[in-house]
N, C-alpha and C positions, 0 to 999 in steps of 0.2 A: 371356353377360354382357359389357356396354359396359365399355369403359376407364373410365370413372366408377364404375361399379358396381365394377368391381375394386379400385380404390385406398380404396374405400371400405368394402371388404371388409377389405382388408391395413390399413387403419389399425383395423380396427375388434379384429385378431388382434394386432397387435402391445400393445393398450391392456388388458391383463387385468381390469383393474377395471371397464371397460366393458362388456367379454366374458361379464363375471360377470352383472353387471349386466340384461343383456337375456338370459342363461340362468336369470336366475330368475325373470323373468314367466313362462316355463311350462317348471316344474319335471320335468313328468310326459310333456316330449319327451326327457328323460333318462334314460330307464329300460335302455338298456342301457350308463351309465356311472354305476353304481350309487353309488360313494366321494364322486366331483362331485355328485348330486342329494342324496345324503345332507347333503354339507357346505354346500347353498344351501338346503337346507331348515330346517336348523338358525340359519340366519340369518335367516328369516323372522320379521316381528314376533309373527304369532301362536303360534309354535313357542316362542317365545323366553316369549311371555305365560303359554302353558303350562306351560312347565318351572319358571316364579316360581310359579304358583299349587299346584303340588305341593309346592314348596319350603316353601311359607309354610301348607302344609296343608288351601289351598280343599279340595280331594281328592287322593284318591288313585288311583293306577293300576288296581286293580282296579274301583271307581266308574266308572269310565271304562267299561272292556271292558267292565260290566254293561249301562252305557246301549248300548254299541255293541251287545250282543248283543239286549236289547229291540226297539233298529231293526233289524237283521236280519231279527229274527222276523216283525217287518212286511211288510219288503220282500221277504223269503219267502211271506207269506200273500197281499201283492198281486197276487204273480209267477203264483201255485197256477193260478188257472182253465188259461194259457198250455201246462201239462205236464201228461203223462198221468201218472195217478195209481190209473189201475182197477187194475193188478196189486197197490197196498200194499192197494187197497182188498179185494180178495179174500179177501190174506190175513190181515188185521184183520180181515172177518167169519168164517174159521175160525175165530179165539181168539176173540172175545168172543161170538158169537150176538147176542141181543137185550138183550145186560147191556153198555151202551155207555160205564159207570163203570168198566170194568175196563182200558178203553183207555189213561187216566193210567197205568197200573202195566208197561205191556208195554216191554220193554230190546230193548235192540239184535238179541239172540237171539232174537225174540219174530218181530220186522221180518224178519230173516235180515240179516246183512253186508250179500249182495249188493242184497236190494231196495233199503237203506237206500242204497248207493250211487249205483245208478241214480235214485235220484229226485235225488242228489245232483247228479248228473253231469246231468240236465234240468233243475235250475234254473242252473247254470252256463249253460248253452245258453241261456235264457230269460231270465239278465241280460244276456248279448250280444247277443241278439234285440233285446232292448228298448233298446239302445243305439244302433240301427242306424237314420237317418231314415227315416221313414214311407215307405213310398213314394206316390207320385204315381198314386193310382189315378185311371181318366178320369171314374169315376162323381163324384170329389169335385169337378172343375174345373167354372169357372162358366161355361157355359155354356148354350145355347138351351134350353126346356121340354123339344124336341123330343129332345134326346141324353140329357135326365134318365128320361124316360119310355122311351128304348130301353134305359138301362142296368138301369132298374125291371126288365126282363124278360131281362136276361143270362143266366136260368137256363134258361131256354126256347130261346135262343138256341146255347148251350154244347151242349143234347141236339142240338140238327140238327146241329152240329158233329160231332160225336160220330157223326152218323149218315150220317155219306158227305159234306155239303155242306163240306169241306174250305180251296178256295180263296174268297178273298173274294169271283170273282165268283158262283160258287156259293151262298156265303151270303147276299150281297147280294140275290138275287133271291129264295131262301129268305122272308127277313124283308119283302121290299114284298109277297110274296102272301101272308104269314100277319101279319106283324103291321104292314102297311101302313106298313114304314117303314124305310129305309135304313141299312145297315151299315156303319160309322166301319172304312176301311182297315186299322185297326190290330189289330183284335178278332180275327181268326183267329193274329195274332203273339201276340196277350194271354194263346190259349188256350192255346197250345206252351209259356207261361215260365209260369202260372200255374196250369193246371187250370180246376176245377170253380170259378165264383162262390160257391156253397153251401156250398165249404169256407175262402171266407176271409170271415176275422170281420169285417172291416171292413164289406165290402159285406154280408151279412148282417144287420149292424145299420143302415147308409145305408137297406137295401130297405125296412126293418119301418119308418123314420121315413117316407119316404117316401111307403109306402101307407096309413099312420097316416089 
């Protein structure tokens, strides 16, 4: 940090209402000074719009938590595909059979605790997931026909991996004698942090438009 940037710092500490001011553009870099986010949050106009409309009886607290649990249930069912779910599933067709009306009626004890927790604890994992930037897989980058057409075939490519042809120059020569066509330097690194193509959904659905 320059002598500018510093005195600019120190006037910015010394000025509290300033200080305030730009910690409450984002409230939620606060979170391990819980009292300070509380009390800038509370100053916020829509905090402040909220606390009037209860006041004056738009609604009430409990309307509220309903809506918010309505969206949950949402944002849970959008989540579903992402987490494994065959274990509740097993045990939901022990109780029910082929009577799938009886599913509404099953409690907690039904589920068991623990299963009910572990699905709990995969969709935690799976709102983090989804929070996390996409990453930059090579099949999406705009690039030549010629790179779209070898990542078409990544899965093909993954098994000779797989099968002794390890270093790139190995696979490199792999792919110009079977699939007449040169292997991007990075793809035997892709294979170490990633795996199988087949099991990430992205490319999965990239390959099926693709060959569409």
């Amino acid at each position: 940090m320059d002598s500018k940037a510093k005195t600019d710092l120190g006037r910015l500490m010394v000025d509290q209402d300033k200080l305030l001011e730009v910690f409450s553009r984002n409230i939620s870099a606060l979170d391990q000074y819980p009292d300070l986010q509380k009390h800038l949050s509370e100053k916020t106009d829509n905090v402040k719009a909220f606390r009037k409309a209860i006041r004056d009886g738009r609604f009430d607290t409990e309307q509220v938590l309903d809506e918010v649990g309505d969206r949950l249930n949402i944002i849970a069912y959008e989540l579903r595909p992402s987490i494994d779910m065959g274990f509740l599933l097993d045990r939901v067709a022990m109780l029910v059979g082929d009577d799938i009306d009886k599913i509404s009626g099953l409690q907690i004890e039904d589920f068991g605790a623990d299963n009910l927790s572990k699905v709990l604890h995969a969709l935690g994992h799976a709102v983090h997931l989804s929070q996390r930037p996409a990453p930059n897989y090579p099949w999406r980058a705009e690039r030549g026909r010629g790179d779209k057409g070898f990542y078409a075939k990544l899965d093909e490519v993954y098994q000779a991996w797989l099968n002794g042809y390890r270093s790139h120059f190995k696979l490199n020569v792999w792919c110009q004698d079977n699939l007449d066509m040169k292997c991007p330097q990075s793809v035997p690194r892709f294979f170490k942090n990633h795996g199988s193509p087949a099991e990430i959904q992205d490319w999965v659905e990239w390959v099926e438009e693709y060959r569409a």
